[in-house]
C-alpha positions as CSV (number, residue, x, y, z in Angstrom):
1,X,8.5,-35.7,55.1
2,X,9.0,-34.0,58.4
3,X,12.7,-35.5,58.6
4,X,13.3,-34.4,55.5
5,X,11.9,-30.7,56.3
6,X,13.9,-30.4,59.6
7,X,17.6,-31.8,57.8
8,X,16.8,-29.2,55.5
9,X,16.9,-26.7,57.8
10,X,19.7,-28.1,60.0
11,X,21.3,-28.1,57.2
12,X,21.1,-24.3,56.1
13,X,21.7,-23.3,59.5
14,X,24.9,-25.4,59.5
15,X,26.1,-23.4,55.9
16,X,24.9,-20.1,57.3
17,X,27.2,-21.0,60.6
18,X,30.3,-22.1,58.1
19,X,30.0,-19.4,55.9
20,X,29.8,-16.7,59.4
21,X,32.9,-18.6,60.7
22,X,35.1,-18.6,57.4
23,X,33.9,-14.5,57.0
24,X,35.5,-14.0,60.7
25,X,38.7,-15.6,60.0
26,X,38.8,-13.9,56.8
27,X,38.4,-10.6,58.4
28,X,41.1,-12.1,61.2
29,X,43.8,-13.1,58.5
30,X,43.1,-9.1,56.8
31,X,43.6,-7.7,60.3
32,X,46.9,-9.6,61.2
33,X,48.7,-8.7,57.8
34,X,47.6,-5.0,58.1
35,X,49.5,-5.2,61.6
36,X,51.7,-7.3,60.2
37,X,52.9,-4.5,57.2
38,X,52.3,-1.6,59.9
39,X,55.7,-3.5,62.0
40,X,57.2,-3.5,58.9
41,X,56.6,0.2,57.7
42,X,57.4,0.9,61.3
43,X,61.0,-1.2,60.8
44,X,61.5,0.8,57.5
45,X,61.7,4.3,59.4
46,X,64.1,2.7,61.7
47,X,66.4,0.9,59.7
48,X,66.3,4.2,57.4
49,X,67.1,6.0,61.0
50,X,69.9,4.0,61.9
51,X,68.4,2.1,64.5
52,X,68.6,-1.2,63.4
53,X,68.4,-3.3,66.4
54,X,64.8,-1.3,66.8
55,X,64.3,-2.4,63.4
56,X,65.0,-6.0,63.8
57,X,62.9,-6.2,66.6
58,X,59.9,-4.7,64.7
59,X,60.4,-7.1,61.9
60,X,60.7,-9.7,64.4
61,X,57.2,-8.9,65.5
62,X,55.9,-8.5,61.8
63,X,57.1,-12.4,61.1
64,X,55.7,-13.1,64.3
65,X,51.9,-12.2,62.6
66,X,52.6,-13.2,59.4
67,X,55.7,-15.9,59.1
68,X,54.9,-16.7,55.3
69,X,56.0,-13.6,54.2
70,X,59.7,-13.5,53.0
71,X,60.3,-9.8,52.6
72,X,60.2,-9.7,56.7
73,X,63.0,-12.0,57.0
74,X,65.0,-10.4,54.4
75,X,64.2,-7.2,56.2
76,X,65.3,-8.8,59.4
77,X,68.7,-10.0,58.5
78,X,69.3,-6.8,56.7
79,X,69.3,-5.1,60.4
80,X,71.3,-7.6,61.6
81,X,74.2,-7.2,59.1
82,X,74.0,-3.4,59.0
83,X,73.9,-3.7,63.5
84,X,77.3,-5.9,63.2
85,X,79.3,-3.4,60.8
């Protein structure tokens, strides 16, 4: 019965531990795309300013965090065509 008391409590100790760990990268995964969309709104004002090489590089930096989004690379080669005319 004593084994069966003590797995018990290894046990919820082990799901409080899993469920601490998947809050923190949660709350890591919420903090990169918030920096993530700040690079890009950051990217915005300078492509919108002219200064699309600026702008590439801050999209650069936004895929960089988050590389499953495709608006950055769309973003990204739309400062690299408007750098080149």
């Amino acid at each position: 019965m004593k084994s069966l008391t003590f797995f018990s409590v290894a046990l919820g100790r082990c799901k409080t531990l899993f469920f601490a760990r998947c809050l923190a990268k949660k709350q890591k995964a919420k903090e990169t795309i918030q920096n993530a969309e700040r690079l890009k709104a950051q990217g915005n004002e300078l492509h919108q300013k002219g200064q699309y090489q600026a702008a590439y590089r801050k999209y650069t930096a936004a895929i960089n965090e988050d590389p499953e989004n495709a608006i950055y690379y769309a973003n990204r080669a739309a400062s690299s065509l408007a750098s080149k005319q």
